[in-house]
LUMDREN-384224 format. One record per residue: residue in three letters; chain; x, y, z of N, C-alpha, C, O, CB in turn. Coordinates in nm, 2 decimals, decimal comma. Atoms other than C-alpha are relative to their C-alpha. Glycine has a CB too. Layout:
{r->ALA; c->A; n.xx->X; n.yy->Y; n.zz->Z; ca.xx->X; ca.yy->Y; ca.zz->Z; c.xx->X; c.yy->Y; c.zz->Z; o.xx->X; o.yy->Y; o.zz->Z; cb.xx->X; cb.yy->Y; cb.zz->Z}
...
***
This chain:
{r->UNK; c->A; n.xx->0,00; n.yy->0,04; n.zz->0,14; ca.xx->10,08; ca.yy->27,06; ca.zz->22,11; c.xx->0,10; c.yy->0,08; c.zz->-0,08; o.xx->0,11; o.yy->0,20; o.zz->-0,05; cb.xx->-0,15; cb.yy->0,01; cb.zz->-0,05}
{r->UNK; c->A; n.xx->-0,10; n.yy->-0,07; n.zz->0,08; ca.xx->10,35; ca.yy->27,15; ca.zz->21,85; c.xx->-0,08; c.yy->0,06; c.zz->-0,09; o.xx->-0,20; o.yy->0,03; o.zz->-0,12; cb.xx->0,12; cb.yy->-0,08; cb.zz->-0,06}
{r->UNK; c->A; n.xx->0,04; n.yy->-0,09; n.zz->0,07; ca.xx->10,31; ca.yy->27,40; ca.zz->21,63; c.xx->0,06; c.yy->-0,01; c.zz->-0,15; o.xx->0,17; o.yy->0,06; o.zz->-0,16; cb.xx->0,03; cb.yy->0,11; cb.zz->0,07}
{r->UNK; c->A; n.xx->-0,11; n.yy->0,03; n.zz->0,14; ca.xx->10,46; ca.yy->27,30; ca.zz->21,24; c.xx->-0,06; c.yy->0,16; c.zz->-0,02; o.xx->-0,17; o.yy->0,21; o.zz->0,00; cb.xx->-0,05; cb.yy->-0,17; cb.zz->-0,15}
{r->UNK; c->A; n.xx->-0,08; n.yy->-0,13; n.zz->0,04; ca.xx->10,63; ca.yy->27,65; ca.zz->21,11; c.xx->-0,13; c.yy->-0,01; c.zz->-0,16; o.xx->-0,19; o.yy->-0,10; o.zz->-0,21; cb.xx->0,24; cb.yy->-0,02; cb.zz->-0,04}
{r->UNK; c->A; n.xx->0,08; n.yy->-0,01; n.zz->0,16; ca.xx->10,43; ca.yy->27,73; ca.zz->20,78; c.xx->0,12; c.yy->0,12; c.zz->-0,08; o.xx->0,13; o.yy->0,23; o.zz->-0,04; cb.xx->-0,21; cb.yy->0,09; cb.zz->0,01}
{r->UNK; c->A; n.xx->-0,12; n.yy->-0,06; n.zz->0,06; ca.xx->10,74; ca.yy->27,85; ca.zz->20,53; c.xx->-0,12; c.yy->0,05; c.zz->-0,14; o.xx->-0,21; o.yy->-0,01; o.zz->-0,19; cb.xx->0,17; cb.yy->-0,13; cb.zz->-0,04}
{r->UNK; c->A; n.xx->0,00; n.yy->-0,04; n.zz->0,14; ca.xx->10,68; ca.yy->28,08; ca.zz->20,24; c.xx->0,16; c.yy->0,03; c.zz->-0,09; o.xx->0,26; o.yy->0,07; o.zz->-0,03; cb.xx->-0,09; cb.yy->0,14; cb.zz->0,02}
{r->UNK; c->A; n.xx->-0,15; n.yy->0,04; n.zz->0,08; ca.xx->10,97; ca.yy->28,06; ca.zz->19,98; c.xx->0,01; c.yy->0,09; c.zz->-0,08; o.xx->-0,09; o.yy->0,10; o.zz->-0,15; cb.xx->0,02; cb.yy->-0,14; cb.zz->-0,07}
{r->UNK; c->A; n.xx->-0,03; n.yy->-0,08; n.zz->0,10; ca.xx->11,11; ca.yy->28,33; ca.zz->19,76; c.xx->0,11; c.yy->-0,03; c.zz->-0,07; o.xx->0,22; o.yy->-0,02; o.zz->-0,02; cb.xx->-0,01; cb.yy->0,11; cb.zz->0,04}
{r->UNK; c->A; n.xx->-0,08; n.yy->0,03; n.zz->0,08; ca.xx->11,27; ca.yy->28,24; ca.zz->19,45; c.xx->0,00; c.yy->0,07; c.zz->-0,12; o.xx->-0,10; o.yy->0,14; o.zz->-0,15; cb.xx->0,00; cb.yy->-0,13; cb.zz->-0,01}
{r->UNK; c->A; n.xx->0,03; n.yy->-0,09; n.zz->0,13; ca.xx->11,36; ca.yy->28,38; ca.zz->19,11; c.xx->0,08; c.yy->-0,12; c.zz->-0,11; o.xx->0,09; o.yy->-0,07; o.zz->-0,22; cb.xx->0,08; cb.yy->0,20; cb.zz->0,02}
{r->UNK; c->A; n.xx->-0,03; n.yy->0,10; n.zz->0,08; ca.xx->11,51; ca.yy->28,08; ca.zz->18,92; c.xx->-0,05; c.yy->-0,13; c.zz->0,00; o.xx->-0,17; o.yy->-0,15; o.zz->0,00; cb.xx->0,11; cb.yy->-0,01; cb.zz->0,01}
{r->UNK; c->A; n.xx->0,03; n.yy->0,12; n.zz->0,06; ca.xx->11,51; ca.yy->27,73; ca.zz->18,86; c.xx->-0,05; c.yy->-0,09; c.zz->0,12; o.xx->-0,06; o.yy->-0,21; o.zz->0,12; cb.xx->0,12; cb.yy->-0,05; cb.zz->-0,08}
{r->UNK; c->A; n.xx->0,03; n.yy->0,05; n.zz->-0,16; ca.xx->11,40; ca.yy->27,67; ca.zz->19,24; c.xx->0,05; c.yy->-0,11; c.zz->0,04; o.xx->-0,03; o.yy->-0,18; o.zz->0,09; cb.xx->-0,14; cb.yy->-0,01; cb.zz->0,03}
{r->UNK; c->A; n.xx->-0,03; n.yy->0,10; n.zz->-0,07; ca.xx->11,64; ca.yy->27,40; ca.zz->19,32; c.xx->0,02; c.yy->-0,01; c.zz->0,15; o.xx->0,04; o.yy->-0,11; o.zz->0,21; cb.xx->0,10; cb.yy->-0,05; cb.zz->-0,06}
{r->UNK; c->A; n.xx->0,00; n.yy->0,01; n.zz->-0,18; ca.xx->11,67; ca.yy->27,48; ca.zz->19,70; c.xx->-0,17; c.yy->0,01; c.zz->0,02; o.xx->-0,24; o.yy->-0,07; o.zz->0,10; cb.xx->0,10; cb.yy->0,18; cb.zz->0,10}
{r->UNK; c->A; n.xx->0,19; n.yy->0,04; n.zz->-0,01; ca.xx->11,27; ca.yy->27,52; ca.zz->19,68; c.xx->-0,01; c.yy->-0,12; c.zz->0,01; o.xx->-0,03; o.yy->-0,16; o.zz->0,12; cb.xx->-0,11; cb.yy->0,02; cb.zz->-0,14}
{r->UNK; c->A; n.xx->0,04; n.yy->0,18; n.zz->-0,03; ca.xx->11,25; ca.yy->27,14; ca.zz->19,59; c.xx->0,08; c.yy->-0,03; c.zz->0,11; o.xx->0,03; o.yy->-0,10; o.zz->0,19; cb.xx->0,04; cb.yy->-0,13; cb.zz->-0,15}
{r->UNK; c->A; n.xx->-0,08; n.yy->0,01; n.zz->-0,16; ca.xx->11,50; ca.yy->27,13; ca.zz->19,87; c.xx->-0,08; c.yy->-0,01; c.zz->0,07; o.xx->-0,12; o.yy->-0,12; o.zz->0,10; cb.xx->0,10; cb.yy->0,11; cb.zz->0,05}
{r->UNK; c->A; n.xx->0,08; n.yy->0,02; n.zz->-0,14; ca.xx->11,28; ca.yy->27,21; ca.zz->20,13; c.xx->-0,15; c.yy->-0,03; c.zz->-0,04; o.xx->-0,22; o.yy->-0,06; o.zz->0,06; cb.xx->0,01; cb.yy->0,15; cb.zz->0,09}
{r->UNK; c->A; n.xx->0,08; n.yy->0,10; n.zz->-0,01; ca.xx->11,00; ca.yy->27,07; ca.zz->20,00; c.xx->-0,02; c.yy->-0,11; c.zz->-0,04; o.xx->-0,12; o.yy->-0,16; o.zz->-0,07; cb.xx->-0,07; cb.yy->0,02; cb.zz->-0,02}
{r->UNK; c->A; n.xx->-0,03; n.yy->0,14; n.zz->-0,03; ca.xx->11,13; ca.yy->26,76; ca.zz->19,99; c.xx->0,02; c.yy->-0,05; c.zz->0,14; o.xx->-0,04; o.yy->-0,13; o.zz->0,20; cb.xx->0,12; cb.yy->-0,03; cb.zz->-0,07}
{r->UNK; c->A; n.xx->-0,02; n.yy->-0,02; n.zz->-0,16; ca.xx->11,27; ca.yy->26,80; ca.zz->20,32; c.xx->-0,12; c.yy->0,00; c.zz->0,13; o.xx->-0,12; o.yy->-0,06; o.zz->0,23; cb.xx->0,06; cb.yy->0,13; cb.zz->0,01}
{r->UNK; c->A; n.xx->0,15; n.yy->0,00; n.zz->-0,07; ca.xx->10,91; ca.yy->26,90; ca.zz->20,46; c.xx->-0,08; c.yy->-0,14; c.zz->-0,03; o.xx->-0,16; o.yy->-0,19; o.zz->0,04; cb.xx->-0,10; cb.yy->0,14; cb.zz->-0,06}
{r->UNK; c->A; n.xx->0,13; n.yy->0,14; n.zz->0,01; ca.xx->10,73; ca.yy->26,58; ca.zz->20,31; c.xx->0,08; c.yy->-0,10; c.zz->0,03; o.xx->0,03; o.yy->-0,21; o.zz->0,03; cb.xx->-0,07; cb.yy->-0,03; cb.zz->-0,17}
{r->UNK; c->A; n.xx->-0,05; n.yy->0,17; n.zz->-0,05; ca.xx->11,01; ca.yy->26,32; ca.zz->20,44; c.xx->0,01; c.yy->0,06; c.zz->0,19; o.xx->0,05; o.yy->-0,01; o.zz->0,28; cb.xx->0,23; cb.yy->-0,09; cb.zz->-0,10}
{r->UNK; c->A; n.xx->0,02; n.yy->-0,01; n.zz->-0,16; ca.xx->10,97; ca.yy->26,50; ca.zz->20,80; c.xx->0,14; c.yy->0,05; c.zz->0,05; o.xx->0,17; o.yy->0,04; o.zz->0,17; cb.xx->-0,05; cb.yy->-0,16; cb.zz->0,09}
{r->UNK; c->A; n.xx->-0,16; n.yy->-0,03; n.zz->0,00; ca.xx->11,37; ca.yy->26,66; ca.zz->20,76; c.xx->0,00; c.yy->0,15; c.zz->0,08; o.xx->0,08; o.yy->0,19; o.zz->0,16; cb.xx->0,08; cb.yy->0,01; cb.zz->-0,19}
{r->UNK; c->A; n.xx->0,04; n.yy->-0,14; n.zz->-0,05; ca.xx->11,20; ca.yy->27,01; ca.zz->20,85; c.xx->-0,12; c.yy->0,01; c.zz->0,04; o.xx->-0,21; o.yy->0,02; o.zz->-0,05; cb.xx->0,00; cb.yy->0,09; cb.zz->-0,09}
{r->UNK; c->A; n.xx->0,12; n.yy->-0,03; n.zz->-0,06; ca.xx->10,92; ca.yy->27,05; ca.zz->21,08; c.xx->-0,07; c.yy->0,08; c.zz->-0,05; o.xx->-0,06; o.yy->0,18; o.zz->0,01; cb.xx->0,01; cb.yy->0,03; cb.zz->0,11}
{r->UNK; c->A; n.xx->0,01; n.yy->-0,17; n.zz->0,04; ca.xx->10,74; ca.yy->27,31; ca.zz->20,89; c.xx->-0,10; c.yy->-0,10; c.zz->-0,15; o.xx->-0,10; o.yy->-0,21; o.zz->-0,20; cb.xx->0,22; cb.yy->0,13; cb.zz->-0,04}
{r->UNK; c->A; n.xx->0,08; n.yy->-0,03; n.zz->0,15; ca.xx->10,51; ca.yy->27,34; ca.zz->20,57; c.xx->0,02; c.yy->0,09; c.zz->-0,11; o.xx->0,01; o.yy->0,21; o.zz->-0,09; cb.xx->-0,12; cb.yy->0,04; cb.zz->0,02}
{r->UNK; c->A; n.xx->0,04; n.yy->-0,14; n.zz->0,10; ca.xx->10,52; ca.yy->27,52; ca.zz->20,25; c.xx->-0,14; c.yy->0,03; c.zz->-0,07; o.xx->-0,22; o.yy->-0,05; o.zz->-0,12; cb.xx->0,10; cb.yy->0,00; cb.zz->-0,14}
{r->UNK; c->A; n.xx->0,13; n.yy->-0,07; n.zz->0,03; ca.xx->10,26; ca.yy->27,76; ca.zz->20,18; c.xx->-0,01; c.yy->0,04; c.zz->-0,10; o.xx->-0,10; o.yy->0,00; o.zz->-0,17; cb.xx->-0,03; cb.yy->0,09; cb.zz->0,06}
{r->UNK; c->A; n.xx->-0,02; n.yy->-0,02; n.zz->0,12; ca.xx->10,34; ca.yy->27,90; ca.zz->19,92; c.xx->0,13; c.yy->0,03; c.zz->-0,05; o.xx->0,22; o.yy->0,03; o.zz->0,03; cb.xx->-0,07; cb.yy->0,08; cb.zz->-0,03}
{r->UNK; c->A; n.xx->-0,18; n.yy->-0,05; n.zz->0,07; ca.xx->10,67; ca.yy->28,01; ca.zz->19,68; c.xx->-0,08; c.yy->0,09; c.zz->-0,09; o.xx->-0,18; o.yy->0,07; o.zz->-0,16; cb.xx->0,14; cb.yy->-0,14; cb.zz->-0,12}
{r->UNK; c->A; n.xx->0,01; n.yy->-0,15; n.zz->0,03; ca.xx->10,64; ca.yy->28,35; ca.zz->19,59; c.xx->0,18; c.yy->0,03; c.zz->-0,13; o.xx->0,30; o.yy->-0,01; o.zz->-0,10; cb.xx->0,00; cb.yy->0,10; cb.zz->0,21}
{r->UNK; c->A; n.xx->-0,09; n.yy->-0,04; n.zz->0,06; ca.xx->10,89; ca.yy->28,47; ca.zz->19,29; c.xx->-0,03; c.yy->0,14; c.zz->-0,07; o.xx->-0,15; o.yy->0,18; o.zz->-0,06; cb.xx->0,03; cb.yy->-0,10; cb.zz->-0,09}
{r->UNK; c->A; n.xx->0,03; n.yy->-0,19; n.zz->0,10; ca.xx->10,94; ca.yy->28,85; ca.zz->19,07; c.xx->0,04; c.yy->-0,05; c.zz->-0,12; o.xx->0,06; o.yy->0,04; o.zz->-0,21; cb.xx->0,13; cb.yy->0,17; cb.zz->0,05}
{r->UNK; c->A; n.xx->-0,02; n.yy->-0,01; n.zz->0,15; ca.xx->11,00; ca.yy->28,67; ca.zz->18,76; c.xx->-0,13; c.yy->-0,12; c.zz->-0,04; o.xx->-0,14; o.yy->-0,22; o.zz->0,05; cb.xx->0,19; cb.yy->-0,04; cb.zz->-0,08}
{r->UNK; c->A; n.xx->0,15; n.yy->0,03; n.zz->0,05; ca.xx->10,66; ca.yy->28,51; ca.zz->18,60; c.xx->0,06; c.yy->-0,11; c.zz->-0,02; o.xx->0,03; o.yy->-0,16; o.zz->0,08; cb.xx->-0,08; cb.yy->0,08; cb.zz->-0,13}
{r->UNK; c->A; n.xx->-0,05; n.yy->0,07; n.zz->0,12; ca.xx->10,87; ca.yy->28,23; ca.zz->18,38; c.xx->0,10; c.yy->-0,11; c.zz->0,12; o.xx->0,16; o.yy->-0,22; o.zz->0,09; cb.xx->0,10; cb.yy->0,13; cb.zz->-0,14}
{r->UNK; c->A; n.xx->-0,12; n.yy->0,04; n.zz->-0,07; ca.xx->11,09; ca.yy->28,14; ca.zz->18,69; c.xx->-0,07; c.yy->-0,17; c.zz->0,03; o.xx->-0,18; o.yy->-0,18; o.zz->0,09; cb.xx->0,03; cb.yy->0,11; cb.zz->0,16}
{r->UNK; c->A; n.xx->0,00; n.yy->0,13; n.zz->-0,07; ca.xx->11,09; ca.yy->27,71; ca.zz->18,75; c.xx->-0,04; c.yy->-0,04; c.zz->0,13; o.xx->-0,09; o.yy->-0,15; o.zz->0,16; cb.xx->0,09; cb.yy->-0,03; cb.zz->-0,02}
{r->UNK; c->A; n.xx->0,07; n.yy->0,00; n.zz->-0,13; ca.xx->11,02; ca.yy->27,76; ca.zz->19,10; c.xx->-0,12; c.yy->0,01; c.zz->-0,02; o.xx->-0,17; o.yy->-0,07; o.zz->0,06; cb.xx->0,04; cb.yy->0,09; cb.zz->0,08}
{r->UNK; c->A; n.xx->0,14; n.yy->0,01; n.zz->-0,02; ca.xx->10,68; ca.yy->27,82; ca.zz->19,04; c.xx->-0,05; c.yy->-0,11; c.zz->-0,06; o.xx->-0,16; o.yy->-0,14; o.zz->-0,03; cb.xx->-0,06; cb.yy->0,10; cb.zz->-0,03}
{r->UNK; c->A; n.xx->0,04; n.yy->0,15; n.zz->0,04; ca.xx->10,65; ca.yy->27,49; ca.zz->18,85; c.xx->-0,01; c.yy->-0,11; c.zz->0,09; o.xx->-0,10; o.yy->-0,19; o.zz->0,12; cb.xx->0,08; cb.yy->-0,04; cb.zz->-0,09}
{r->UNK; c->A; n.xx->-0,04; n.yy->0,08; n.zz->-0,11; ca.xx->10,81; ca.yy->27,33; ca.zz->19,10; c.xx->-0,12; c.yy->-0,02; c.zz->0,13; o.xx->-0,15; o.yy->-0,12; o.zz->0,19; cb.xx->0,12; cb.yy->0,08; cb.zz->0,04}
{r->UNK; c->A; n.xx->0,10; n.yy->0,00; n.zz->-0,12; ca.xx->10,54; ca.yy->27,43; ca.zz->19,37; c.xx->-0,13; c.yy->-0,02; c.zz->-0,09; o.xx->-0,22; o.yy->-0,07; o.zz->-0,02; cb.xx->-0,01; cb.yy->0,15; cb.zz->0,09}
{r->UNK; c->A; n.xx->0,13; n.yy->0,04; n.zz->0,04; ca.xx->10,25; ca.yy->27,38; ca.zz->19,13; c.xx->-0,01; c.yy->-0,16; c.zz->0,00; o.xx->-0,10; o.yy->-0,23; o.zz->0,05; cb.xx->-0,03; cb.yy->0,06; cb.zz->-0,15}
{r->UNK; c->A; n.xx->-0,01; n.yy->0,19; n.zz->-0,02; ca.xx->10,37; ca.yy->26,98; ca.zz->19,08; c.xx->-0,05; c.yy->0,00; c.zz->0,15; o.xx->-0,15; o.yy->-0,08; o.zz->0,19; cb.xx->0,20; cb.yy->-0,08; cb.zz->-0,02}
{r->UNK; c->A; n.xx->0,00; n.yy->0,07; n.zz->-0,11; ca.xx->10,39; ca.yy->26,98; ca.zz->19,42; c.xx->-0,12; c.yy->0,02; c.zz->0,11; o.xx->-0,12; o.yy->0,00; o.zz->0,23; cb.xx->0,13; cb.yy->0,03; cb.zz->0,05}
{r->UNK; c->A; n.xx->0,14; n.yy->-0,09; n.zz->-0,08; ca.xx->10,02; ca.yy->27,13; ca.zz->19,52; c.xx->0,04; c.yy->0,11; c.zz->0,05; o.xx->-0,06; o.yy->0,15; o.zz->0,12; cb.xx->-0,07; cb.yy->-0,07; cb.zz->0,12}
{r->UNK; c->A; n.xx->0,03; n.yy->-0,09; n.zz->-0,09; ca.xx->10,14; ca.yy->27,41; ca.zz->19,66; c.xx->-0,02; c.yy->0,10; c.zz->-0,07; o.xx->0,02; o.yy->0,09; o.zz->-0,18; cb.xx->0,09; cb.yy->0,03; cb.zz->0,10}
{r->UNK; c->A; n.xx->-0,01; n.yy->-0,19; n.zz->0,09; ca.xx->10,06; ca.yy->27,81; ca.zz->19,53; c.xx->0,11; c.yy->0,06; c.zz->-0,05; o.xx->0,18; o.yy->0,14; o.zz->0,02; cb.xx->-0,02; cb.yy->0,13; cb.zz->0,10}
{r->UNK; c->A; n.xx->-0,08; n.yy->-0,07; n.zz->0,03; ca.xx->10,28; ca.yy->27,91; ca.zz->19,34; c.xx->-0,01; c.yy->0,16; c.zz->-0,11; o.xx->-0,07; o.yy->0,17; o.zz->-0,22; cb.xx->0,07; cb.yy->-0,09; cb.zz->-0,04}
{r->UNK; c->A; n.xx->0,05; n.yy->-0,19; n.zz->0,01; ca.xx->10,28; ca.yy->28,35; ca.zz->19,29; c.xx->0,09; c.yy->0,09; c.zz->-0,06; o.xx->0,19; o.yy->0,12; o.zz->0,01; cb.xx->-0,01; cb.yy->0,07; cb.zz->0,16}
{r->UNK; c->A; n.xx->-0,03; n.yy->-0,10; n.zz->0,04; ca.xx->10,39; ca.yy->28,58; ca.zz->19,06; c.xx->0,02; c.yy->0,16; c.zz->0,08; o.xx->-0,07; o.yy->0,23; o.zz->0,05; cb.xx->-0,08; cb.yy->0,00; cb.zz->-0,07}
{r->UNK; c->A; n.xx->0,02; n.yy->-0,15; n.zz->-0,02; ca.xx->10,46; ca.yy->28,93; ca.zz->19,22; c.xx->0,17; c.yy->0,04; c.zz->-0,07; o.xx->0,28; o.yy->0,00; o.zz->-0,04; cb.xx->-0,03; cb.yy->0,04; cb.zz->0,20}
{r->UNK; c->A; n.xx->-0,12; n.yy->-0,06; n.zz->0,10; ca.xx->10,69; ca.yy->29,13; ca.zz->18,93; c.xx->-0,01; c.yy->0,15; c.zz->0,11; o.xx->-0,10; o.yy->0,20; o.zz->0,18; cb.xx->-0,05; cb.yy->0,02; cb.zz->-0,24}
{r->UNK; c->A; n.xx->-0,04; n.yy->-0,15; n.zz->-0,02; ca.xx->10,83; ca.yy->29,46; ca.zz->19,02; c.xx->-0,07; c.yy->0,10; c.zz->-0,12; o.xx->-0,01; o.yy->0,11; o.zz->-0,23; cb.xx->0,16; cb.yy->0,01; cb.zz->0,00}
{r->UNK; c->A; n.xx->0,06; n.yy->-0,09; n.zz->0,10; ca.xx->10,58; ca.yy->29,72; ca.zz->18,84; c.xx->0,08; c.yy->0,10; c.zz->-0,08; o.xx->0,17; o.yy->0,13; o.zz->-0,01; cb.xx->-0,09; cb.yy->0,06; cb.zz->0,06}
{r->UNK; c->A; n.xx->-0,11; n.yy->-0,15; n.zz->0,05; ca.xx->10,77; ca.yy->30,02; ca.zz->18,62; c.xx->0,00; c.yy->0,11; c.zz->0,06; o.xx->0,11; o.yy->0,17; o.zz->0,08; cb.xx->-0,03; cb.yy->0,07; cb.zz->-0,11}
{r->UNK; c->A; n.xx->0,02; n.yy->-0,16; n.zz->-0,12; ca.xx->10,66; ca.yy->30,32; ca.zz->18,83; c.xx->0,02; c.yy->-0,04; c.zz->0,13; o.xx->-0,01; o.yy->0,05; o.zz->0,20; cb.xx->-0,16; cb.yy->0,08; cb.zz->0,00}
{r->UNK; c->A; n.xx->0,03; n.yy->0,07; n.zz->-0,14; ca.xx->10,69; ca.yy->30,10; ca.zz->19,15; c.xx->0,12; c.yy->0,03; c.zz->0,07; o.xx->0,22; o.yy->-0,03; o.zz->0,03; cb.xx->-0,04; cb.yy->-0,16; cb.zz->0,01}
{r->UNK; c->A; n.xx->-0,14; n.yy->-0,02; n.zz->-0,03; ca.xx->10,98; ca.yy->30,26; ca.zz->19,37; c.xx->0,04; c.yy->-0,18; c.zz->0,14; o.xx->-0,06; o.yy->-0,21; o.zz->0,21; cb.xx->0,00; cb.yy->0,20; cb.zz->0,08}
{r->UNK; c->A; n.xx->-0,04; n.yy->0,04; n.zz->-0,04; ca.xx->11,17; ca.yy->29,97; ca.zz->19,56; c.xx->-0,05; c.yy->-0,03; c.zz->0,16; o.xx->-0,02; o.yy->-0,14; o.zz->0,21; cb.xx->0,08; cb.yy->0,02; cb.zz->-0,04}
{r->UNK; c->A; n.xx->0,09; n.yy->0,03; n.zz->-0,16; ca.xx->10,98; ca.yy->30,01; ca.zz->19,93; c.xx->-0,13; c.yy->0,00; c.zz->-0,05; o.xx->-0,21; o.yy->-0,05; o.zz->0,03; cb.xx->0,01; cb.yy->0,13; cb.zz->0,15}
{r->UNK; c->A; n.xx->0,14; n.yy->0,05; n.zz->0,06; ca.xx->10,66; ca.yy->30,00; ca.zz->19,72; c.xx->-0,03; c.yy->-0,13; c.zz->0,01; o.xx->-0,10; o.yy->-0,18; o.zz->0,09; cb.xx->-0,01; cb.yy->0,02; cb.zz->-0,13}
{r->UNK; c->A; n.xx->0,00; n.yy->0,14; n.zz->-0,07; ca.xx->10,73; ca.yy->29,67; ca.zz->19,67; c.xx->0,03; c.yy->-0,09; c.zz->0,04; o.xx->-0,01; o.yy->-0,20; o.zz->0,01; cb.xx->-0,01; cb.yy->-0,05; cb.zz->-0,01}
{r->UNK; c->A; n.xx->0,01; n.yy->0,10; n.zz->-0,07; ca.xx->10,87; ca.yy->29,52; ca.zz->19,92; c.xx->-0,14; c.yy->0,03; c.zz->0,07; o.xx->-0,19; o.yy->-0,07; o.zz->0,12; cb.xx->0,13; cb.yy->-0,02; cb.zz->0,09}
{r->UNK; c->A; n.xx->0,11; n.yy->0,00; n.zz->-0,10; ca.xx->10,55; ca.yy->29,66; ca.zz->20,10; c.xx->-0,07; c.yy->-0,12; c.zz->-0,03; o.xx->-0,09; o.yy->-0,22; o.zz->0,04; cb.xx->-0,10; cb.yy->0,13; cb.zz->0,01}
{r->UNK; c->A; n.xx->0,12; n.yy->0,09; n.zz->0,05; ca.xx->10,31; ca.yy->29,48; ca.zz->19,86; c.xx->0,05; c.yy->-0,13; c.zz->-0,04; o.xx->-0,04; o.yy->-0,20; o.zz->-0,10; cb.xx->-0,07; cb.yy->0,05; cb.zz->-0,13}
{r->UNK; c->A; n.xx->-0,08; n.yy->0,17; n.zz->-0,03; ca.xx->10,54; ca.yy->29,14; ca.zz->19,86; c.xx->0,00; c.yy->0,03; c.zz->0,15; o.xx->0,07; o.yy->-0,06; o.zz->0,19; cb.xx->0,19; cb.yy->-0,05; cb.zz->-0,07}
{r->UNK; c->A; n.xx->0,01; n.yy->0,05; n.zz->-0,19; ca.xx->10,50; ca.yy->29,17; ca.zz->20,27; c.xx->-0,14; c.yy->-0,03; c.zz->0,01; o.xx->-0,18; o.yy->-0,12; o.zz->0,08; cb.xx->0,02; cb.yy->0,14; cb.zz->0,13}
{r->UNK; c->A; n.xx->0,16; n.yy->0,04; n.zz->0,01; ca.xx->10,13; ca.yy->29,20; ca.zz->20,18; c.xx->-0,06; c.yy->-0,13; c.zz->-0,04; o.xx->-0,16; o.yy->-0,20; o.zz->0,00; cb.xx->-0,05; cb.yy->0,09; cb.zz->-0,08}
{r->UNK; c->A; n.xx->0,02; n.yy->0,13; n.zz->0,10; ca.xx->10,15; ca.yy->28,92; ca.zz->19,94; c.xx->0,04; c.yy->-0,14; c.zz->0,14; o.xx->-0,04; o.yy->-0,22; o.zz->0,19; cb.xx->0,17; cb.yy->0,00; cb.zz->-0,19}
{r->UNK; c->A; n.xx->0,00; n.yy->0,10; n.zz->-0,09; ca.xx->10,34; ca.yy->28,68; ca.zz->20,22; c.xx->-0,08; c.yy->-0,01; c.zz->0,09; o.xx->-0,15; o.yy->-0,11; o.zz->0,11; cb.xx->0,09; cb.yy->-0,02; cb.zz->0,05}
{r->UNK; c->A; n.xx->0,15; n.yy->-0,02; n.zz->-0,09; ca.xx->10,10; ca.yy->28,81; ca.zz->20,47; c.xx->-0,09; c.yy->-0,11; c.zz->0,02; o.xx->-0,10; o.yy->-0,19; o.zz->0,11; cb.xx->-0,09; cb.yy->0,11; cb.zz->-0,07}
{r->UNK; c->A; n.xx->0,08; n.yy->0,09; n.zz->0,09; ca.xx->9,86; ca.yy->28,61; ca.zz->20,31; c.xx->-0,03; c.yy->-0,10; c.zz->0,06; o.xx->-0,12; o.yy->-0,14; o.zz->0,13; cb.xx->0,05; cb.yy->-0,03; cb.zz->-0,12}
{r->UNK; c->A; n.xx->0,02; n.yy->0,14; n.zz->-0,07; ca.xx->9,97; ca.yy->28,31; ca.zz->20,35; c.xx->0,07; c.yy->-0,08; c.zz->0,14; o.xx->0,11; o.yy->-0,20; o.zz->0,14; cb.xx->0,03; cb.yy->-0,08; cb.zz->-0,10}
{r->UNK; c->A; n.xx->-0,03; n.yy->0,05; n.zz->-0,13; ca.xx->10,05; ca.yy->28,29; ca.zz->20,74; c.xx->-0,11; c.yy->-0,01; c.zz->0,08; o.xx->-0,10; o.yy->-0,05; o.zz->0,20; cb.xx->0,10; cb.yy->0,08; cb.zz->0,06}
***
């Protein structure tokens, strides 16, 4: 039995390659699912984009005191998640 890929998507704008591939995933173009779209700016269109489209779409901002392996850890933690 095949195994469909489960994609998490990271974007920080207007997520037009987002709707890309989940367009692509719902006409069968990419074997695969999105799980969620993950972005670092709150306001970013990509996360609209995945809310239209049912899927999770996730805030993780870069905190002020948070040095740069901080968080990528807690964005590894965040995709983590959803595999």
């Amino acid at each position: 039995m095949e195994r469909t890929a489960r994609l998490v998507l990271l974007a920080s704008g207007n997520g037009s390659n987002v709707q890309a591939v989940i367009d692509a995933c719902a006409r069968g173009a990419i074997s695969a699912q999105v799980s969620a779209v993950i972005s670092d700016r709150v306001d970013a269109r990509a996360l609209q984009r995945a809310d239209a489209s049912g899927i999770p779409g996730v805030h993780v901002g870069k905190r002020v005191d948070e040095t740069r392996a901080d968080y990528d850890a807690r964005l590894a933690d965040v995709v983590s998640g959803f595999s």
